[in-house]
C-alpha positions in Angstrom: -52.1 28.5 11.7 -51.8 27.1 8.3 -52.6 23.0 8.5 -49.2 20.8 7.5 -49.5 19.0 4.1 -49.9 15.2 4.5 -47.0 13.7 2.1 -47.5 10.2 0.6 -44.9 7.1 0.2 -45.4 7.9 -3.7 -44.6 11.7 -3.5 -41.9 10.9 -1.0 -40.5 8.5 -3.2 -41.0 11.1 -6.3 -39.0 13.8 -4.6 -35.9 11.7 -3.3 -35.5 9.8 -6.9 -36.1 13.1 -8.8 -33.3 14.9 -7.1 -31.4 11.5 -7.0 -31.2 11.1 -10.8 -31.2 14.4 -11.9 -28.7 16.1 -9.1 -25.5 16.1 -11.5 -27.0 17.7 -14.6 -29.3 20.0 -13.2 -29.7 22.9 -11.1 -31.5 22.3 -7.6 -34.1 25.0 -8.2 -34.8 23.6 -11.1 -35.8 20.3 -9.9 -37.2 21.7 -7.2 -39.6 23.8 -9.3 -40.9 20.6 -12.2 -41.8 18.9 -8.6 -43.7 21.5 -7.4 -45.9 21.3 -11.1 -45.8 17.4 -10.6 -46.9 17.1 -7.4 -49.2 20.6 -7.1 -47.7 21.7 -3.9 -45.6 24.9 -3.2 -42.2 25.3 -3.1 -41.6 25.9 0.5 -43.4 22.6 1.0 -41.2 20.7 -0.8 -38.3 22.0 0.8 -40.1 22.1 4.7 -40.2 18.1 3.5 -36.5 17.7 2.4 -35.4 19.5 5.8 -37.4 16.4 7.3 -35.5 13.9 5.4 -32.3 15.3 6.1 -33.2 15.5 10.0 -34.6 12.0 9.8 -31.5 10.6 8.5 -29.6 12.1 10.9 -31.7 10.2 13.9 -33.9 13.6 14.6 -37.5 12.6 14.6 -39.1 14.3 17.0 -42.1 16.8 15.1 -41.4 15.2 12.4 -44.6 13.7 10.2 -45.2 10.6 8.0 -42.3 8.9 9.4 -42.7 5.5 7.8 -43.0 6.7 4.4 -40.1 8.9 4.1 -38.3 5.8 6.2 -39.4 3.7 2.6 -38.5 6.0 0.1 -35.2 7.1 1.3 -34.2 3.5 1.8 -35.6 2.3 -1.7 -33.6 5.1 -3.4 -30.7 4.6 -1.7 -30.8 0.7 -1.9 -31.8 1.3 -5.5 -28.4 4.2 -6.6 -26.1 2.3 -3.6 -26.4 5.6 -1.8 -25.3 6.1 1.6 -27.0 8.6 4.0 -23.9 10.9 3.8 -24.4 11.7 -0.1 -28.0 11.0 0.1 -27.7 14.6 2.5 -26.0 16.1 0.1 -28.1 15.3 -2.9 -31.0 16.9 -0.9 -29.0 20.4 0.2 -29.8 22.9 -1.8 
């Protein structure tokens, strides 16, 4: 069984803001695929970890990983754009 990636605060952070700023004037997959060059990680990856935000934001932790930092970056975004969780979700659907 393949190992899970171990996601920073930074990276975190990186993903919610990128889709944050750039959700209104460009398509999803491609934000999804300059992240994926950024960071050096596959795409699947990057979406496996925006599933986890979404279910963390809607109080479903349980097998979820790195906790604390996607608990820092979603607030920091959404305290930094006045975001609430409901259309911090939908920025992250694809």
């Amino acid at each position: 069984m393949k190992r899970q990636r171990e996601w920073s605060y930074d990276e975190d952070l990186l993903v919610i803001s990128t889709f944050s700023k750039r959700y209104k004037s460009d398509q999803w997959a491609d934000i999804l695929l300059d992240l994926t060059k950024e960071i050096k990680t596959s795409k699947a990856s990057i979406r496996a970890r925006i599933k986890s935000y979404n279910a963390f934001m809607l109080g479903r932790t349980d097998g979820l990983q790195d906790i604390e930092s996607m608990d820092l970056a979603i607030k920091e975004v959404m305290s930094n754009q006045s975001l609430s969780k409901s259309k911090m979700s939908y920025i992250l659907e694809p």
